[in-house]
SEVEXMAR-981461 format. One record per residue (C-alpha): x, y, z; residue number from 1. Coordinates in steps of 0.02 Angstrom, whole numbers, plus 50000, padded with zeros to 5 digits. Layout:
  east north    up num
     X     Y     Z NUM
...
// end
This chain:
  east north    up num
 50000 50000 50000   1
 50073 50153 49970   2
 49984 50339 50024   3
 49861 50341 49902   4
 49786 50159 49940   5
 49788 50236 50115   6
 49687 50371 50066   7
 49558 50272 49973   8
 49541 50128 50106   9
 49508 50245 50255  10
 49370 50336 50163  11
 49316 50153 50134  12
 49338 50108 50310  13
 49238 50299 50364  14
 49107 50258 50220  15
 49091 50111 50120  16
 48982 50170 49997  17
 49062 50282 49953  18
 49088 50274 49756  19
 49248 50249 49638  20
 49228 50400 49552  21
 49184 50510 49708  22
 49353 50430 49787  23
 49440 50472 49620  24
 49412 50661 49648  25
 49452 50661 49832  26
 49636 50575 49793  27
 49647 50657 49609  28
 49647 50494 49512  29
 49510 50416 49390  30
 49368 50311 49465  31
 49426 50178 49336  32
 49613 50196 49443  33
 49516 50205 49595  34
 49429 50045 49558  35
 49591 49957 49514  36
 49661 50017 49685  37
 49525 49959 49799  38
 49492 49784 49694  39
 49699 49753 49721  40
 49636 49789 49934  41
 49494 49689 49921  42
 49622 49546 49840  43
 49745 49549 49959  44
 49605 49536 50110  45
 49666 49706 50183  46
 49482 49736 50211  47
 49412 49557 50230  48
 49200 49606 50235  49
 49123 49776 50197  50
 49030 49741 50364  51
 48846 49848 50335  52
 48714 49785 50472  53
 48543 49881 50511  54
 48546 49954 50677  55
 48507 49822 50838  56
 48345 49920 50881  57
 48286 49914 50705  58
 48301 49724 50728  59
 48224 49736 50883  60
 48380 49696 50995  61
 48521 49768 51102  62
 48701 49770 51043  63
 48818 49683 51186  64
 48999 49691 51132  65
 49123 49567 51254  66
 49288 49543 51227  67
 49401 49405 51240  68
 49596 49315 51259  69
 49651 49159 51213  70
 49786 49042 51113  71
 49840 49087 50960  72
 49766 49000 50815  73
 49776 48999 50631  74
 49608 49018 50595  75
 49415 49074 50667  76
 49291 48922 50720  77
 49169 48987 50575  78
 49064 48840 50565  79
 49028 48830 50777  80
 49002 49007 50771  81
 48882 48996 50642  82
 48782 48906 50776  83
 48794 49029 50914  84
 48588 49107 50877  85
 48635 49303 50931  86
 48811 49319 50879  87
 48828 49477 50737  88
 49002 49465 50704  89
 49192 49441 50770  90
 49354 49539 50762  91
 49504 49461 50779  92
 49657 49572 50827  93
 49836 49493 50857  94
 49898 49423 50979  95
 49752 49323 51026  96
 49643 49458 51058  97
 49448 49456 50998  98
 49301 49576 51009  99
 49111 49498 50970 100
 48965 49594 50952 101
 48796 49488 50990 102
 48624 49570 50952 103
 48535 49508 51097 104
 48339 49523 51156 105
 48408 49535 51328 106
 48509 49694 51358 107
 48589 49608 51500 108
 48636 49460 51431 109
 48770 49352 51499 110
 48927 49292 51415 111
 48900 49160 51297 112
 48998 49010 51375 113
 49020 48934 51205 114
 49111 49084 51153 115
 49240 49072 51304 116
 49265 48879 51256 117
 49299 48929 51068 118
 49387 49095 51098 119
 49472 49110 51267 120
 49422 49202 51427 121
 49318 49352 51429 122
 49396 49501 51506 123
 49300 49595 51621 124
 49112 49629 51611 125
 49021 49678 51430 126
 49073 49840 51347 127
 48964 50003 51371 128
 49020 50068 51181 129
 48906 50182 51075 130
 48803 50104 50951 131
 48661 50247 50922 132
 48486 50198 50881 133
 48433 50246 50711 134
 48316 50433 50685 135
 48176 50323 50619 136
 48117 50196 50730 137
 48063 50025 50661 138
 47896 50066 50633 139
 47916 50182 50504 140
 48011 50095 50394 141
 47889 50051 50230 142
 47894 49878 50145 143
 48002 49966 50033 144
 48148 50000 50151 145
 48131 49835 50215 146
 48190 49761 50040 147
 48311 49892 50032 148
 48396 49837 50188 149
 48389 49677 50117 150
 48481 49702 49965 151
 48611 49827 50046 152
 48668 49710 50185 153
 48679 49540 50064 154
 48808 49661 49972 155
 48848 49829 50018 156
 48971 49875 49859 157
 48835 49843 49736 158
 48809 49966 49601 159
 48636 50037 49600 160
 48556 49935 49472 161
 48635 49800 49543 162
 48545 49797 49717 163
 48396 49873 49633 164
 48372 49703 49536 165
 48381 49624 49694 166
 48254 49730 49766 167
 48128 49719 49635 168
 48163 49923 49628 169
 48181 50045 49496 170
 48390 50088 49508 171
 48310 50279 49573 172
 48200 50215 49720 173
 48333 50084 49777 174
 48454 50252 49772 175
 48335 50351 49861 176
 48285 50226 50007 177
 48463 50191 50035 178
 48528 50371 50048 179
 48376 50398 50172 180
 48418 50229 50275 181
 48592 50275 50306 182
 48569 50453 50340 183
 48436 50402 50464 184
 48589 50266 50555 185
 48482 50135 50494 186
 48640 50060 50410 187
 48799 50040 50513 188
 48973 49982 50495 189
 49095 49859 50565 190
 49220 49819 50423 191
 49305 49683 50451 192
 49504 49722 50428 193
 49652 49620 50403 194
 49809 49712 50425 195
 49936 49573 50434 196
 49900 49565 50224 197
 49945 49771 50226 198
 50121 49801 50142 199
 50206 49965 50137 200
 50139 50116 50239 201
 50191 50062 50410 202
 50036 50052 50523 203
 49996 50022 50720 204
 49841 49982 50810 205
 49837 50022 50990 206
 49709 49995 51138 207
 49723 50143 51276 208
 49627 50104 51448 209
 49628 50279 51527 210
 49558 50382 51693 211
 49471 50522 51703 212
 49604 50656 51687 213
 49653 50605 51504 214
 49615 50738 51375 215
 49570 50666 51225 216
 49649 50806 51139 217
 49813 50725 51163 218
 49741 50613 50994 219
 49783 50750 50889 220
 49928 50718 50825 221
 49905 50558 50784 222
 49867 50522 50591 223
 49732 50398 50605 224
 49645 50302 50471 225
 49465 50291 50571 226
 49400 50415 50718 227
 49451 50339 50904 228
 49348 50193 50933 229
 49290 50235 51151 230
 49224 50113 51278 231
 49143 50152 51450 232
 49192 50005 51531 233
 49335 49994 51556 234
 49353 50172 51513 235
 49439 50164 51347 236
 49502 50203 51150 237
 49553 50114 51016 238
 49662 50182 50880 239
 49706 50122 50707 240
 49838 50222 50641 241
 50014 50242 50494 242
 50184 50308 50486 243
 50316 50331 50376 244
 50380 50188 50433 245
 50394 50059 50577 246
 50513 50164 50671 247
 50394 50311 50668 248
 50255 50180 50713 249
 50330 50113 50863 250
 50399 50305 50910 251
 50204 50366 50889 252
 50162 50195 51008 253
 50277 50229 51137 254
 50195 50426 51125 255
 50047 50364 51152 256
 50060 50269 51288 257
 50171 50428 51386 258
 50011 50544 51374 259
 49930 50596 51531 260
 49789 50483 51585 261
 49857 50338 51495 262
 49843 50191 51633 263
 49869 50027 51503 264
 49912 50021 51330 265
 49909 49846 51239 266
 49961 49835 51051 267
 49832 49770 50934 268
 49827 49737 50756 269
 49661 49657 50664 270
 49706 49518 50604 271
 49520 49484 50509 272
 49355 49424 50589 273
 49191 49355 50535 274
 49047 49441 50486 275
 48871 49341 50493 276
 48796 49409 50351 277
 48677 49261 50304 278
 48629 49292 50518 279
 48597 49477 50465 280
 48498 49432 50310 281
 48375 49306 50386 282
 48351 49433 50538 283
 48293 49563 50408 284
 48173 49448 50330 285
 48099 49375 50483 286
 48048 49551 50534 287
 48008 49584 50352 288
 47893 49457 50359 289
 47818 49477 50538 290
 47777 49665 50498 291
 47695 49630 50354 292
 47560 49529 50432 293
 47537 49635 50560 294
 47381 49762 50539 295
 47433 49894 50434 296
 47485 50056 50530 297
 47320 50202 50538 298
// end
């Protein structure tokens, strides 16, 4: 990767629908040079899932993230994840670090004790990060949006006409619906990213745990591919960052880990992850399904 794939995957990362030809003019290169860039990303697994979800609430559920530490190993337990009924997805960070996201009907859930035999220990209680609820609530979403959320989830990159034919939409509704559903936070993010494929640009991920007295401002002078990621318990931020080079990496590490406030600091790189998009899919059309035998709405 050199600077300009940088630029172009953390718009990706920040938004990814965000078009090849509307990347093209933010970096100064064609969308047809664009597209070459990002499809060489996709190929090397950099970003392993363009992970697009609807909202928990719309779903009718509560986002509980946990985290947990383990062994090493090569490669995820897909297939006995796949069986685990709430899980939404998994990132894996090295060394033997993960963080799973369940969409739960219980908001106080407990830990999953499959999870713990498949993944390692959990680490302290569930994490009180910010997932906002959507500006529309559930109900208001037409049979229309429904199908939209449909199509957008089973495959975010789509062009238009694309996930309109999916649909069953004219290209300009399906473009419509979706640019209302994810201004609305209907449609959320959790890409799924694989640094330990990146080559060139130096990069660093970190994990922070901080007190009250740190001042966030400190961030600043960090170049970061994706805002700080914060937790409430344990009070916390995540950072995904580059440098010129791994020198500069570590330097900005070490720098980070100096700033005021700073109580733990624990090196992470993502190292991929799974994504339960068929999960996502049949959640949709179950409530697809249940609304639309409900009595319609006065």
């Amino acid at each position: 990767m050199d600077r300009i794939d940088l630029r172009i995957f953390s718009r990706l990362v920040s938004d990814p629908f965000r078009s090849d030809a509307a990347l093209g003019r933010e970096v100064g290169l064609t969308g047809k040079a664009v597209r070459l860039r990002r499809r060489r990303i996709e190929a090397h697994r950099v970003i392993s899932e363009y992970g697009v979800h609807p909202a928990a609430q719309v779903l009718g559920r509560h986002p509980v993230t946990w985290r947990y530490v383990g062994e090493e190993r090569e490669d995820l337990p897909i297939a006995e994840l796949s069986r685990i009924e709430d899980l939404a997805y998994v990132m894996r960070f090295r060394p033997a670090f993960h963080r799973v996201v369940r969409f739960t009907r219980d908001p106080d859930a407990p830990p999953d004790p499959r999870l713990a035999r498949l993944l390692g220990r959990p680490v302290g209680g569930p994490l009180g990060e910010t997932m906002p609820a959507p500006a529309i609530p559930a109900e208001a979403l037409s049979p229309v949006d429904w199908k939209v959320l449909e199509a957008v989830v089973a495959d975010p990159r789509a062009p238009f006409a694309t996930g309109a034919r999916r649909a069953r939409l004219s290209p300009r509704t399906f473009r419509v619906h979706r640019a209302k559903l994810d201004a609305a936070g209907v449609l959320q993010n959790a890409m799924i990213l694989d640094l330990e494929h990146e080559v060139g640009i130096a990069t660093f991920g970190i994990w922070l745990r901080v007190d009250g007295s740190f001042d966030p401002s400190g961030l600043d002078r960090v170049r970061l591919w994706d805002r700080p990621h914060w937790t409430r318990h344990p009070r916390g931020v995540y950072l995904l960052g580059s440098a010129d080079n791994y020198f500069e990496a570590r330097r900005l590490e070490l720098e980070l880990r100096s700033l005021p406030g700073v109580v733990g600091a624990d090196p992470l790189i993502p190292a991929g992850g799974f994504f339960n998009r068929d999960r996502f899919v049949g959640w949709i059309r179950t409530e697809r399904e249940r609304r639309s035998r409900s009595p319609t709405r006065a």
